[in-house]
C-alpha positions as CSV (number, residue, x, y, z in Angstrom):
1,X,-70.6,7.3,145.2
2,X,-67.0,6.0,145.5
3,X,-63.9,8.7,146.1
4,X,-63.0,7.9,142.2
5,X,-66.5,8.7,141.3
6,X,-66.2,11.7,143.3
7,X,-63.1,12.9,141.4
8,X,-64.0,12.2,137.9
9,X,-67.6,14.1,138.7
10,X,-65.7,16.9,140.0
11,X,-63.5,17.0,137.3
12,X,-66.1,16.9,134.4
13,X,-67.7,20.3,136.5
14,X,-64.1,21.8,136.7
15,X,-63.8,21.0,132.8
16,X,-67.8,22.1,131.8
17,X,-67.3,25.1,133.9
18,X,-63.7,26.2,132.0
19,X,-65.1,25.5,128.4
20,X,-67.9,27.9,129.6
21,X,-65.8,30.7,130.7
22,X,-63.6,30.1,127.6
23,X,-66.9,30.5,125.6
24,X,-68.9,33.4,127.0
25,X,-65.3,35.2,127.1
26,X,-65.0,34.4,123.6
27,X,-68.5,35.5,122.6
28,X,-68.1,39.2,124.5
29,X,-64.4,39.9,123.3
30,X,-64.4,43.3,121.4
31,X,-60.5,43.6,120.0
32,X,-59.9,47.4,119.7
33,X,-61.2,49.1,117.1
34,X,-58.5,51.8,116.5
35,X,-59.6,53.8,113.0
36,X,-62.2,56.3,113.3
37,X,-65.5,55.7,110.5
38,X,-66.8,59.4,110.9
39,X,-63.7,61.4,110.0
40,X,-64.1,64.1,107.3
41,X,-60.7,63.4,104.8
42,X,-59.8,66.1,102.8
43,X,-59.4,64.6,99.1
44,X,-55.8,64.1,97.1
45,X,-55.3,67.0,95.0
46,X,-54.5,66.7,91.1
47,X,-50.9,65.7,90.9
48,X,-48.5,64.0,87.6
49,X,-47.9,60.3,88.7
50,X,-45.2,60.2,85.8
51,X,-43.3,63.5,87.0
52,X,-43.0,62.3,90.7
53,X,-41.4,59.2,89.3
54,X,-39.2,61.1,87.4
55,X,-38.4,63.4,90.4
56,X,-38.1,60.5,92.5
57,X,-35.9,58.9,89.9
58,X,-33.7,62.1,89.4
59,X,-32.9,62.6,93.3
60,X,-31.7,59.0,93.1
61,X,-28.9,59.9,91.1
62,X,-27.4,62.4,94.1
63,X,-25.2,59.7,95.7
64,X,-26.3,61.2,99.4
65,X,-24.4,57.9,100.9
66,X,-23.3,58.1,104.5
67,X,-20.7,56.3,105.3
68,X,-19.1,54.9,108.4
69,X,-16.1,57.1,108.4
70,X,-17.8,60.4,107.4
71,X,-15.1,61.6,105.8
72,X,-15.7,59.4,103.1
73,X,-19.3,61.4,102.6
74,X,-19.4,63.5,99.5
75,X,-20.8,66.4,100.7
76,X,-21.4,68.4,97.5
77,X,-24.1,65.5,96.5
78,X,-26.0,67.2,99.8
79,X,-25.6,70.4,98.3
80,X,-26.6,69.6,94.8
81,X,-30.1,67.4,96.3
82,X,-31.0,71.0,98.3
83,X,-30.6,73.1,94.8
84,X,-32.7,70.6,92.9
85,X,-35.3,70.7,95.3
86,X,-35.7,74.6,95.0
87,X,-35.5,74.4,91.3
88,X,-37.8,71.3,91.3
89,X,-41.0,72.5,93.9
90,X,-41.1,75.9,93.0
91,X,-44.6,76.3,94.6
92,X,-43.3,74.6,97.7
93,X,-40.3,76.8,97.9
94,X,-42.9,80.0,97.7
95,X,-45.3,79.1,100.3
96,X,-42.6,77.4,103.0
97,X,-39.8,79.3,105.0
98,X,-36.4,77.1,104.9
99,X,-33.6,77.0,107.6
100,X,-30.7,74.7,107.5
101,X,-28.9,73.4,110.8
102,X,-25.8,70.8,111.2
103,X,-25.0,71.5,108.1
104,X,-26.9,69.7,105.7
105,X,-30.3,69.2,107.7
106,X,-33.6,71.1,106.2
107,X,-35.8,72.4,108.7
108,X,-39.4,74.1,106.4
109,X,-41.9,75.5,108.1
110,X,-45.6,76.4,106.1
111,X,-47.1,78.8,108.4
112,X,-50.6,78.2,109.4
113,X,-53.1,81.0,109.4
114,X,-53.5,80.7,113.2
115,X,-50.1,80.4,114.9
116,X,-51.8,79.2,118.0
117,X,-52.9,76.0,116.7
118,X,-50.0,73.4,117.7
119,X,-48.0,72.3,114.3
120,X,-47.7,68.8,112.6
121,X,-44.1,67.9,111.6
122,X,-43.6,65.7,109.1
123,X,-40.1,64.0,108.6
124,X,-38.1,62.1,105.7
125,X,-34.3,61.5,105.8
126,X,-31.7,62.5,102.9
127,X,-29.1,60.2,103.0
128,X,-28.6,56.9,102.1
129,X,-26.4,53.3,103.1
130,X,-24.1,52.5,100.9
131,X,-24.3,50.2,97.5
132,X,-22.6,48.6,95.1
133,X,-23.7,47.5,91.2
134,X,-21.3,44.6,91.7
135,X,-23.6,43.3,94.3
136,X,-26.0,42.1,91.0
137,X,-28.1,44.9,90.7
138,X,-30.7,45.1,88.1
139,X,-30.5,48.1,87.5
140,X,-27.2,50.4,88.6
141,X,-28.4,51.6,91.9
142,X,-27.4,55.7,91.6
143,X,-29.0,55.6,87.9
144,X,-32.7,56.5,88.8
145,X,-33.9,54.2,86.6
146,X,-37.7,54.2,85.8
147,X,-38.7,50.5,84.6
148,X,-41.1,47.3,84.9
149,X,-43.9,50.2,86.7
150,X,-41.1,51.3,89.1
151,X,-38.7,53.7,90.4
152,X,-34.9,51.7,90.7
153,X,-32.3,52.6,92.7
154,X,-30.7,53.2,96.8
155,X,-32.8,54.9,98.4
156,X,-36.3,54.8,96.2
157,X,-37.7,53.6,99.7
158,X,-35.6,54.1,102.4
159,X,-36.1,57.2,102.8
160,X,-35.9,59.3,99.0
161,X,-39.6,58.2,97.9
162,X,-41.0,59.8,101.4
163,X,-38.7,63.0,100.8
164,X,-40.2,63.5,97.3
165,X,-43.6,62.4,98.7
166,X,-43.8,65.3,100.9
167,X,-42.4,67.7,98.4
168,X,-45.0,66.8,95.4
169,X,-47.8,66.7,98.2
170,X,-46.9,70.1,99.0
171,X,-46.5,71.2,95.7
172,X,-49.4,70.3,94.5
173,X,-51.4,71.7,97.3
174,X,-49.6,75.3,96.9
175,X,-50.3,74.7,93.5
176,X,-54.4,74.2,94.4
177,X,-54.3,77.2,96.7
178,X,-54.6,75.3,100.0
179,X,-53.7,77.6,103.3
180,X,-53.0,75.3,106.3
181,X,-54.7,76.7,109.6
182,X,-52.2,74.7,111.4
183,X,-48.9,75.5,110.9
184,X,-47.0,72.3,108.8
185,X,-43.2,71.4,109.4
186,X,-41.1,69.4,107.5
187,X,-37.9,68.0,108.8
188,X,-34.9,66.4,106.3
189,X,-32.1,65.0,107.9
190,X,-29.0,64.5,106.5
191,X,-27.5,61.5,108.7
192,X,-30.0,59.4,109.7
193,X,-28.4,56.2,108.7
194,X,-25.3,56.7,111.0
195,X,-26.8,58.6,113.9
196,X,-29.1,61.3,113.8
197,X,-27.1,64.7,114.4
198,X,-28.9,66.6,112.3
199,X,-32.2,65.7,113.5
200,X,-31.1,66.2,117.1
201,X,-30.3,69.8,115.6
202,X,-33.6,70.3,114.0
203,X,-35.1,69.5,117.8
204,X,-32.5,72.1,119.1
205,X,-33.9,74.9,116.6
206,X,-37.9,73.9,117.4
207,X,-37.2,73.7,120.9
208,X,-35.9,76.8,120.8
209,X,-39.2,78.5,119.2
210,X,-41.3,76.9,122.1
211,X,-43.1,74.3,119.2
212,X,-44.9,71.5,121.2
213,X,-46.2,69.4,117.8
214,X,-49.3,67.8,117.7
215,X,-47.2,65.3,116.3
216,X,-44.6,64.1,114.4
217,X,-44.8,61.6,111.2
218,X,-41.9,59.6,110.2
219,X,-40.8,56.2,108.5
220,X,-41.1,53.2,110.1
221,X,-43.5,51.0,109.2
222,X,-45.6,50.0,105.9
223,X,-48.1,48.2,105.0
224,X,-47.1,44.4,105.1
225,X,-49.1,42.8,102.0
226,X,-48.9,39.1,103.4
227,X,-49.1,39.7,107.0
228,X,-49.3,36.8,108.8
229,X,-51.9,37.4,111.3
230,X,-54.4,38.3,108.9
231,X,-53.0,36.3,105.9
232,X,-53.6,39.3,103.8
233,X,-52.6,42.9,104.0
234,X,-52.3,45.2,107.5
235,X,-51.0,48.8,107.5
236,X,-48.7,48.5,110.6
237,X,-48.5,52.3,112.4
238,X,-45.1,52.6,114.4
239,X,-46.6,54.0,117.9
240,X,-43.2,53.5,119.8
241,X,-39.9,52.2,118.9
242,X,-37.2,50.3,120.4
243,X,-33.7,51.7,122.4
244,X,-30.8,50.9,120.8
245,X,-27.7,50.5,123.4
246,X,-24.2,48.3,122.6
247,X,-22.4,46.9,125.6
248,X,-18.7,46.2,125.4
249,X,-17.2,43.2,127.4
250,X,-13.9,42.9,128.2
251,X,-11.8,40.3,129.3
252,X,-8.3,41.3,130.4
253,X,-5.4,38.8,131.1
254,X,-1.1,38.2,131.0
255,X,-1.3,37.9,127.2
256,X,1.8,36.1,126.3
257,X,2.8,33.5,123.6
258,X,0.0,31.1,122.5
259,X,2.9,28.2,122.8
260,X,2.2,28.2,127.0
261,X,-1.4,29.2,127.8
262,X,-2.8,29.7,131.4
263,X,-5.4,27.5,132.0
264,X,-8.0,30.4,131.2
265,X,-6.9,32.7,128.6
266,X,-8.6,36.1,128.0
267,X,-10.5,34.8,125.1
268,X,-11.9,32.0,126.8
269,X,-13.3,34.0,129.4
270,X,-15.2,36.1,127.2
271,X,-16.6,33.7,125.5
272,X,-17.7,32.1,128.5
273,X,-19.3,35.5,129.0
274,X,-21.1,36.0,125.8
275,X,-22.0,32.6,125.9
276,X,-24.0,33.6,129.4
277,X,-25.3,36.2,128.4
278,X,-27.0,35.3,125.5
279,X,-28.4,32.5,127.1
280,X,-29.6,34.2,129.5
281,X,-32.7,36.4,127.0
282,X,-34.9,38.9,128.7
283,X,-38.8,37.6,128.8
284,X,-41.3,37.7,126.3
285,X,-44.5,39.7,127.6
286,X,-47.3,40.2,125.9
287,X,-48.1,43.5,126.6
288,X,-46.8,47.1,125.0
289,X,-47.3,47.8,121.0
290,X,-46.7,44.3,120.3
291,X,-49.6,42.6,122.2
292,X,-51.7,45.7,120.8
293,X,-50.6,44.8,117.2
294,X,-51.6,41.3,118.1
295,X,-55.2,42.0,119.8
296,X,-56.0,44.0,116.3
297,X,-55.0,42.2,113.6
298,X,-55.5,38.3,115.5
299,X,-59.1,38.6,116.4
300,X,-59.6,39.1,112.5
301,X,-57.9,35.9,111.6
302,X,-60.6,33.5,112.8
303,X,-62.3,32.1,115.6
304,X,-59.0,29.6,117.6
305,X,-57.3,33.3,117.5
306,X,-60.2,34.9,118.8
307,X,-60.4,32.9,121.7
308,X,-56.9,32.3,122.4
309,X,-57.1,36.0,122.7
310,X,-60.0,36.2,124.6
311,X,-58.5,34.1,127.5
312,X,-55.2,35.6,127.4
313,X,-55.0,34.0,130.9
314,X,-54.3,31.0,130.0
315,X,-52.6,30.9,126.5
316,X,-50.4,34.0,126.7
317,X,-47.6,31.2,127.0
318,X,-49.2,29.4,123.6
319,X,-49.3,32.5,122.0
320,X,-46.0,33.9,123.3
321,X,-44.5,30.9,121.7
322,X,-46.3,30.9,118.1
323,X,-45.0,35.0,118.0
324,X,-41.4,34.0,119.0
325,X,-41.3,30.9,116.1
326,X,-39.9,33.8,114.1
327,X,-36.8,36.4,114.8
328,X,-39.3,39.4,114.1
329,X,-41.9,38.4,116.0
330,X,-39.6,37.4,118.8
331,X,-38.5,41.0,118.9
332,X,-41.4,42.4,119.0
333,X,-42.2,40.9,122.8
334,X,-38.9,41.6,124.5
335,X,-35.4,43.6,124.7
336,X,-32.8,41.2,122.0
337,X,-29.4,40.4,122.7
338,X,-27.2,40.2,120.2
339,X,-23.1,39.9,119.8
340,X,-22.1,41.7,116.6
341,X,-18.3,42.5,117.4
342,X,-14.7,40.6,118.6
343,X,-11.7,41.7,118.6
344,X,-9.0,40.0,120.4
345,X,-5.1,39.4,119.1
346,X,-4.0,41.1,116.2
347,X,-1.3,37.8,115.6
348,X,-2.6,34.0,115.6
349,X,-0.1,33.2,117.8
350,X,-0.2,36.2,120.6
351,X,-2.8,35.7,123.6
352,X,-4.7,38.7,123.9
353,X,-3.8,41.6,126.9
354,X,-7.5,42.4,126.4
355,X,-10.2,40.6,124.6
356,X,-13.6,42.1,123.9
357,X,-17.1,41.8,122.3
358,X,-19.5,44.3,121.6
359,X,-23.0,43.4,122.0
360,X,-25.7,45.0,120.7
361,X,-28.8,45.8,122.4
362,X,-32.5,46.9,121.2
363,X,-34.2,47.3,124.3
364,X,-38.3,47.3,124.5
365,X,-40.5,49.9,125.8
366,X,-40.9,48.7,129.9
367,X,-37.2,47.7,129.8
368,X,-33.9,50.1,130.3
369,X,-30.2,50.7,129.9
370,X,-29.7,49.9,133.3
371,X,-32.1,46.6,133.4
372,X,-29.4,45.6,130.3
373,X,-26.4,46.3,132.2
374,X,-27.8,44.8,135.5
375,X,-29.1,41.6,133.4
376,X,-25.2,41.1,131.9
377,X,-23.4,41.6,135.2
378,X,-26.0,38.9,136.7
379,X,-25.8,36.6,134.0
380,X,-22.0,36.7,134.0
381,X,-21.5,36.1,137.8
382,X,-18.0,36.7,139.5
383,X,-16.5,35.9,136.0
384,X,-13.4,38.0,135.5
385,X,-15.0,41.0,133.0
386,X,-15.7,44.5,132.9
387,X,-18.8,46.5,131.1
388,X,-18.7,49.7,129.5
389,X,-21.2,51.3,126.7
390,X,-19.6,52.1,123.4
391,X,-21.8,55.2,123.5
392,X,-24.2,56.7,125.6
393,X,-27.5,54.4,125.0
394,X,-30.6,55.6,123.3
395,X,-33.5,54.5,126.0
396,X,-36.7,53.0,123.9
397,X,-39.4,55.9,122.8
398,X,-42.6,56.6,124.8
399,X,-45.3,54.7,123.5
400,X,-47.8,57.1,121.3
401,X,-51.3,57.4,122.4
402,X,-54.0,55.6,119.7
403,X,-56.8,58.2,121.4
404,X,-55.0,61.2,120.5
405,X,-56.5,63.3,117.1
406,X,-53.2,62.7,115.1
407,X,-53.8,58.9,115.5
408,X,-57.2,59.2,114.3
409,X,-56.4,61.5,110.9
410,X,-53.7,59.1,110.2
411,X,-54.9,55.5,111.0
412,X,-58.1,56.7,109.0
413,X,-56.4,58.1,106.0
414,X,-54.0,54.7,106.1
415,X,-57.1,52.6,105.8
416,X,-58.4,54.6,103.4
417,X,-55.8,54.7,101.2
418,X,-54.3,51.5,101.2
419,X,-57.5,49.7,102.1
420,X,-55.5,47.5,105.1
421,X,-56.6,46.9,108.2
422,X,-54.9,49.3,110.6
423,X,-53.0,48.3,113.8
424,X,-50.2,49.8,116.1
425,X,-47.0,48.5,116.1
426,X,-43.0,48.6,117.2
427,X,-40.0,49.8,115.4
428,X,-37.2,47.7,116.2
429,X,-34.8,49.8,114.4
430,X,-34.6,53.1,115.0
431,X,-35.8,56.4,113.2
432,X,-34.9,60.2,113.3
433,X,-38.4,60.8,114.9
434,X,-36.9,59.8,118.3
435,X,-34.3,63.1,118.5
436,X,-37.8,64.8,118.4
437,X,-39.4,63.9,121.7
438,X,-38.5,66.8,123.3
439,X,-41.2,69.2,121.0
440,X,-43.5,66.0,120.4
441,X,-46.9,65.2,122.1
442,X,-47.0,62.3,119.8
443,X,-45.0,60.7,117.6
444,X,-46.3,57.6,114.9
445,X,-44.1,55.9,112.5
446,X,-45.5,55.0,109.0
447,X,-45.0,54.8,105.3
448,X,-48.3,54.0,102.9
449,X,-46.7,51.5,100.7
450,X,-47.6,48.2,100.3
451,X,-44.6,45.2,100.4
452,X,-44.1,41.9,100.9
453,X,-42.4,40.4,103.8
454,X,-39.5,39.0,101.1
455,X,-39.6,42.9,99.3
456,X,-39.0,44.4,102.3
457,X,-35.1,43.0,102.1
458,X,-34.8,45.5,99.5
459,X,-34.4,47.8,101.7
460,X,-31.0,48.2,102.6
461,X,-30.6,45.4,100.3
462,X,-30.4,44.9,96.1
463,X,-32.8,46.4,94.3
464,X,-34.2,49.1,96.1
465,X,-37.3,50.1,93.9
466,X,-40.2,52.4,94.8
467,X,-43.4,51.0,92.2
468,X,-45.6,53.9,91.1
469,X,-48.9,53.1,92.6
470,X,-46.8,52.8,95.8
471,X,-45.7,56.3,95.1
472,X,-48.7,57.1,94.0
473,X,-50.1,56.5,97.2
474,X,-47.2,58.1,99.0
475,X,-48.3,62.0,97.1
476,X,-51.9,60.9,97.8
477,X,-51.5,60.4,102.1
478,X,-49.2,63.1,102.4
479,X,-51.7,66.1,100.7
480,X,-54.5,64.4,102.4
481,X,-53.0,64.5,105.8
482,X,-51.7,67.6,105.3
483,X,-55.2,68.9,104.0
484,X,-56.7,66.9,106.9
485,X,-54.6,67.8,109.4
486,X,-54.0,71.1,108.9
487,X,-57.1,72.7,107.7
């Protein structure tokens, strides 16, 4: 047999003997299987779909809005929402103890009949980002409109409709005579959308009592009705989420008049900086919540998924690059880079003493402040810039365990009442639950309503609107996992 013979023989056996690993790995791959089938889930208790919506609806109309410049905060709408709610849940009110710390931040605790049992705390956040009826909103967006089978207005999702999800959930069990064994928490906080003071104080006050929580339920994540993993719906749980840091870079120079430049002006050299360091990204990996969010929901969307996931040795690189095709699913595999802010001259014609950019950071679990800092100054070289953080950075969460007990009362009650396939998953934004790590064995992110991908640019957006079977759901998790969880 020749040497060409010899080669080609040897590389049909090479080839045979791949396609049968690829196979046989194929045919034994088990993705996890993350939602417990023998759980015993307490059922929803009678509640009135229409009076939620109109509760809902009403706690619209306080204009909670926080602002950039707090001063610009109304804080008598904060004041008026915490009156409502007392004269609204009067049941709630009876059976739960209330404090209030920073201010404006509710802290209600629903003692459980043995105090040794480690509590649950469950969170939803008051306030609300600005908006503005000239921005073409159907409906005014501080109105609390109730039309077309929803709930209108700022806020219905983000984070009002879980605030008045809890509350009717707890009413209504009050109302049916439940007694929690486990003591039950609820944490409000007034400031979530510019920073989280509040919620920082509620972990003060908790800390303070000794409370180690079996865990803590926030917002986060949804069920995502056109997933595109599964082509259908998937009820994403939020097990860790990102670090959010911003790094300013400044350029100093002469300044001067614009009519005689230097040959490199302080504007030039930052951009020459941004320009490396946003060309230099951090690495996709396929590993943390993301790849876990992957290995669930891919194995169930045929068999070239299956086995690309199977043999993860050699097509992580394929499958890094289908996730990245999008923004989202780029961020979901490593630390993003992103310049949000210049400032430079305050005249056209005036060279800048100091330029500067901000650039803002969400940094994934595995990765740090200080790998972000030490990736800049590397990227930038011996260019003429310094680096300092506009605040302190918030490093990304711990990632939550999907063994624990709290994962396996909520994944199974999210599957059960949504009827999605349930996966783990990553914030990118950020969430009040992460000012509660200190008094948190676990923390998981999730809300049990069911959008689109284009619906969820409501949020934030025009035409914030919470439909009533996704309410309806809302009252129906919360009693159940409070029934569940706490029995």
């Amino acid at each position: 047999m020749g040497i060409l013979s010899k080669i080609a023989l040897g590389a049909g056996v090479a080839v045979v003997a791949l396609v049968g690993v690829v196979a046989v790995r194929t045919a034994l791959y088990e993705p996890p299987r993350l939602v417990a089938a023998d759980l015993d889930l307490a059922p929803a208790p009678a509640f009135d779909l229409q009076a939620a919506a109109g509760h809902l609806a009403q706690a619209i109309t306080f204009q909670t809005v926080s602002h950039q410049d707090a001063a610009d905060n109304q804080l008598a709408e904060w004041d008026k929402l915490h009156a409502w709610l007392q004269t609204t849940y009067p049941r709630a009110h009876a059976v739960m103890r209330r404090d209030v710390v920073a201010g404006h931040t509710l802290v209600y605790t629903w003692d459980g009949a043995e105090p040794a049992l480690d509590p649950i705390v469950l969170m939803a956040h008051q306030d609300v980002v600005p908006a503005d009826a000239a921005e073409g909103w159907t409906h005014p967006p501080f109105d609390g409109v109730i039309a077309d089978g929803a709930v209108w207005g700022r806020g219905a999702v983000d984070d009002k409709g879980s605030l008045i999800g809890l509350f009717e959930a707890v009413e209504a069990l009050a109302g049916a005579g439940f007694q929690p064994r486990r003591t039950v928490i609820l944490v409000s906080g007034h400031d979530e959308e510019v920073g989280g003071g509040g919620a920082t104080a509620a972990n003060d006050l908790l800390k303070a009592r000794g409370l180690s929580a079996q865990f803590v339920l926030d917002e986060g994540l949804l069920v995502v009705a056109d997933n595109p993993l599964t082509g259908g719906p998937a009820a994403l749980i939020g097990v860790a989420e990102k670090g959010y840091a911003t790094l300013v870079v400044t350029a100093s120079s002469e300044g001067g008049h614009s009519s005689a430049p230097p040959p490199q002006t302080g504007v030039s050299t930052l951009a020459r900086a941004v320009t490396e360091i946003t060309e230099n990204p951090f690495p996709m990996r396929l590993q943390g919540p993301g790849a876990d969010m992957l290995h669930v929901l891919g194995a169930e969307s045929g068999l070239p998924m299956r086995a690309a996931l199977a043999n993860t040795w050699a097509t992580e690189p394929l499958i890094v690059g289908q996730m990245a095709a999008t923004p989202a699913g780029a961020a979901l595999l490593h630390t993003t880079i992103a310049p949000t802010m210049l400032q430079g001259s305050p005249k056209e014609n005036v060279l800048p003493r100091d330029a500067r950019a901000w650039i803002n950071y969400r940094i994934a679990p595995g990765d740090s402040s200080e790998d972000v800092l030490n990736a800049a100054k590397a990227a930038v070289g011996d260019l003429p810039v310094t680096f300092a953080w506009a605040r302190p950075p918030q490093e990304p969460s711990a990632i939550s365990s999907t063994d624990s007990d709290g994962w396996k009362v909520i994944s199974a009650l999210a599957a059960d009442v949504t009827g999605a396939p349930v996966a783990p998953g990553l914030v990118t934004a950020g969430t009040d639950s992460r000012f509660l790590a200190e008094v948190a064995q676990d923390t998981y992110r999730f809300q049990p309503i069911t959008l689109s991908m284009a619906q969820t640019a409501m949020i934030h957006g025009v035409d914030e609107r919470m439909t009533l079977p996704n309410l309806e759901r809302m009252v129906q998790f919360y009693a159940r996992l409070i029934a569940t969880a706490a029995r």
